[in-house]
C-alpha positions as CSV (number, residue, x, y, z in Angstrom):
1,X,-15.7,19.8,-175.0
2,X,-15.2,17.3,-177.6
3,X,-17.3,17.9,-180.9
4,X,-20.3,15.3,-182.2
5,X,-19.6,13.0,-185.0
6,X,-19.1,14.3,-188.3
7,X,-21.1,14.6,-190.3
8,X,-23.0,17.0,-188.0
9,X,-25.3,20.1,-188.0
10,X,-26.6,21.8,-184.6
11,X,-29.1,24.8,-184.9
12,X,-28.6,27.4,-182.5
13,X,-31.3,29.3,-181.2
14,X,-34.1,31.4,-183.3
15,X,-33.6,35.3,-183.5
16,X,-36.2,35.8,-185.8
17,X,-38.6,38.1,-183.2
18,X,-35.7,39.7,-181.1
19,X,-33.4,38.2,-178.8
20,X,-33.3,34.2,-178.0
21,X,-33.6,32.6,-175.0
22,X,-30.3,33.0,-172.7
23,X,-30.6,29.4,-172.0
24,X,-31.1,28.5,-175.5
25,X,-27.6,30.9,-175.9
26,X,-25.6,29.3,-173.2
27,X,-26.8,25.7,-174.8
28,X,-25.7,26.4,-178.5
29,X,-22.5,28.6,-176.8
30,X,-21.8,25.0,-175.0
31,X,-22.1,23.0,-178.1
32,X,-19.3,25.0,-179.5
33,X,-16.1,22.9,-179.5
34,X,-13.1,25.8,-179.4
35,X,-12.6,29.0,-177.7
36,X,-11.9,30.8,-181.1
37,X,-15.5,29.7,-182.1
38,X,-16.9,31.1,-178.9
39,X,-15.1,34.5,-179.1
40,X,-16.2,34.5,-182.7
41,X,-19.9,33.5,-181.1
42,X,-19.8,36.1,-177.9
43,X,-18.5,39.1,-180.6
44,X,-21.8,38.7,-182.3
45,X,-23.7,38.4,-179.8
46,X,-22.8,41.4,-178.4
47,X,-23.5,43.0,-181.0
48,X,-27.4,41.7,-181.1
49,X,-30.0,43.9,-179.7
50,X,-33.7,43.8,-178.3
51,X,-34.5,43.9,-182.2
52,X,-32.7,40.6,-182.9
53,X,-29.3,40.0,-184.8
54,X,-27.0,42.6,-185.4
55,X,-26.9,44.9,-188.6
56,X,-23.9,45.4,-191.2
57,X,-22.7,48.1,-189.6
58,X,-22.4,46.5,-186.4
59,X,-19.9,43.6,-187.4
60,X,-15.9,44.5,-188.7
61,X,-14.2,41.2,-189.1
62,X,-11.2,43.6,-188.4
63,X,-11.8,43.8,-184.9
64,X,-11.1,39.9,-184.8
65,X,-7.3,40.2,-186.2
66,X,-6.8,36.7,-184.6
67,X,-9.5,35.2,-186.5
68,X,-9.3,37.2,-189.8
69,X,-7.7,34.2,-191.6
70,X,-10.8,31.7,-191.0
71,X,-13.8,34.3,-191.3
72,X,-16.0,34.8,-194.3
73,X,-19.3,36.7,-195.3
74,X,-22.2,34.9,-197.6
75,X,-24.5,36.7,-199.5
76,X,-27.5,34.9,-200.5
77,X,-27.9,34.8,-204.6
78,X,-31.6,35.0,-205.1
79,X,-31.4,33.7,-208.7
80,X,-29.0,30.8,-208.0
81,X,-31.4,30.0,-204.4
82,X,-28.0,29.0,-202.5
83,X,-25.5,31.2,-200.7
84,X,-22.4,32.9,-202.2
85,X,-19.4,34.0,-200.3
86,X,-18.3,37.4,-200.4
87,X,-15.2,37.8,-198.4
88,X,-12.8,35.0,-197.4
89,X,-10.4,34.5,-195.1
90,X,-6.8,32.9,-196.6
91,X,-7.7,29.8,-194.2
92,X,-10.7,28.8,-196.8
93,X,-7.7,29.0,-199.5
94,X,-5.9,26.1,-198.1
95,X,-8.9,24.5,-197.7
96,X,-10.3,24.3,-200.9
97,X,-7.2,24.6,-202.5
98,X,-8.2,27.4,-205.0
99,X,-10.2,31.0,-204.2
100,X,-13.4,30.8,-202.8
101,X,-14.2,33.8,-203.3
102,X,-17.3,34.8,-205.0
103,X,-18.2,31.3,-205.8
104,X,-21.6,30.0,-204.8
105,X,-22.1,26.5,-202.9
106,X,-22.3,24.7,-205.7
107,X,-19.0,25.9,-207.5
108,X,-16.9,25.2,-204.1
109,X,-18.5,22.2,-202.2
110,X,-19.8,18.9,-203.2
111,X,-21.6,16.1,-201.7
112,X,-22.5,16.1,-198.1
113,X,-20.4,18.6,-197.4
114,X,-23.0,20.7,-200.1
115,X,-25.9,19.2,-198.3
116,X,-24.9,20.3,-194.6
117,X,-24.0,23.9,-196.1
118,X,-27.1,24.6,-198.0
119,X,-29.1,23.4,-194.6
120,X,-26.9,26.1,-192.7
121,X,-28.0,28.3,-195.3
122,X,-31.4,28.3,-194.9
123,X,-31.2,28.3,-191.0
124,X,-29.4,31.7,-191.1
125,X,-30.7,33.6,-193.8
126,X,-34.4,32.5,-193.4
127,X,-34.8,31.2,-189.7
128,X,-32.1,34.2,-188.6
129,X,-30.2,30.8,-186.4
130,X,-26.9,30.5,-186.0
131,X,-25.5,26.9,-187.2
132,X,-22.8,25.2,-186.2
133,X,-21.4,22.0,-188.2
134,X,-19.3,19.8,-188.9
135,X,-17.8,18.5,-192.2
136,X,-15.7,15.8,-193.5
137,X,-13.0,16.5,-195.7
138,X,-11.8,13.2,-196.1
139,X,-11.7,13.5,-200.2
140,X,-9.1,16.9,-199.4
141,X,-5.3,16.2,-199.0
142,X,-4.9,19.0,-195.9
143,X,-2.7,17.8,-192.3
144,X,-6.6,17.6,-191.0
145,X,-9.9,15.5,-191.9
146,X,-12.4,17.3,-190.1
147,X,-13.6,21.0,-190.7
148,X,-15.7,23.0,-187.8
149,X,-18.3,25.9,-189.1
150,X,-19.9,28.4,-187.3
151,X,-22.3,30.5,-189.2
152,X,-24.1,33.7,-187.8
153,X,-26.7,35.8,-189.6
154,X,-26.0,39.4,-189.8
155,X,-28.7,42.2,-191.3
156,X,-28.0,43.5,-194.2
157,X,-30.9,45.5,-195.1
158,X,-34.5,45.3,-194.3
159,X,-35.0,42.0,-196.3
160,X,-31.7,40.9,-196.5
161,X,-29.5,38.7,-194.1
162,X,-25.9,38.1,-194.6
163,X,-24.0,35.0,-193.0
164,X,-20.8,36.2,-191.1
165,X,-18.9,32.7,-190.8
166,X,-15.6,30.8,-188.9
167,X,-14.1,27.9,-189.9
168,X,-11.7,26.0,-187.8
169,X,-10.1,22.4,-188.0
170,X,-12.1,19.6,-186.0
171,X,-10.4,17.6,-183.4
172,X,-12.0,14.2,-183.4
């Protein structure tokens, strides 16, 4: 399946009082342009419950060697009211060009690519939805223009949500 035009952000279903809809799941799974992003998708979903999303301790990004390079874990800074990432894969290096690392949304993304992020943001760690979008990194000098996102709220605690992210190129 071919992805929508970029710019693009499609909200996956709620999980905000349990477990979604399985035809909401199989719609959003659909959506999803690259079997990386759907084993990425089907890991954490396994790892849901009756409850809703899974916890911390139920997600190890080591148990997707294959797609260790291209995942990362947000955090949501309270003070700064955006997302900061916590763990990156090398793949957002060669992206950005520099460490992401540590760096909020602000310090590592700009314009609409920014604007899309910040409304992923608030979809996962508020509506507990997965996102998956679509950027345009036509300002960045990479051997690809278009950059696939696939962002999954994971617990954390009882009032706090981690985003456990994928990034992929976008075939257009």
């Amino acid at each position: 399946m071919s992805a929508p035009k970029v710019p693009f952000l499609i909200k996956g279903p709620s999980f905000s009082t349990g477990t979604a809809g399985e035809a909401e799941i199989d719609e959003f799974r659909a959506a999803l342009s690259n079997a990386d992003a759907v084993a990425f998708f089907d890991y954490w979903l396994a790892r849901c419950s009756q409850a809703g999303i899974p916890g911390k301790a139920d997600i190890d990004p080591i148990e997707l060697p294959r797609l260790l390079h291209a995942i990362y874990i947000e955090e949501w800074d309270k003070e700064y009211r955006q997302s900061r990432i916590r763990l990156a894969g090398e793949f957002h290096r060669e992206v950005a060009g520099f460490n992401v690392q540590g760096l909020s949304v602000d310090e590592h993304a700009t314009g609409e690519t920014s604007r899309i992020w910040k409304q992923c943001d608030q979809l996962n760690f508020f509506d507990l939805r997965p996102t998956f979008c679509g950027y345009d990194l036509g300002h960045v000098k990479k051997s690809f223009r278009y950059l696939a996102d696939l962002t999954l709220p994971v617990r954390a605690g009882p009032d706090e949500v981690l985003a456990f992210g994928f990034i992929w190129p976008l075939e257009m």
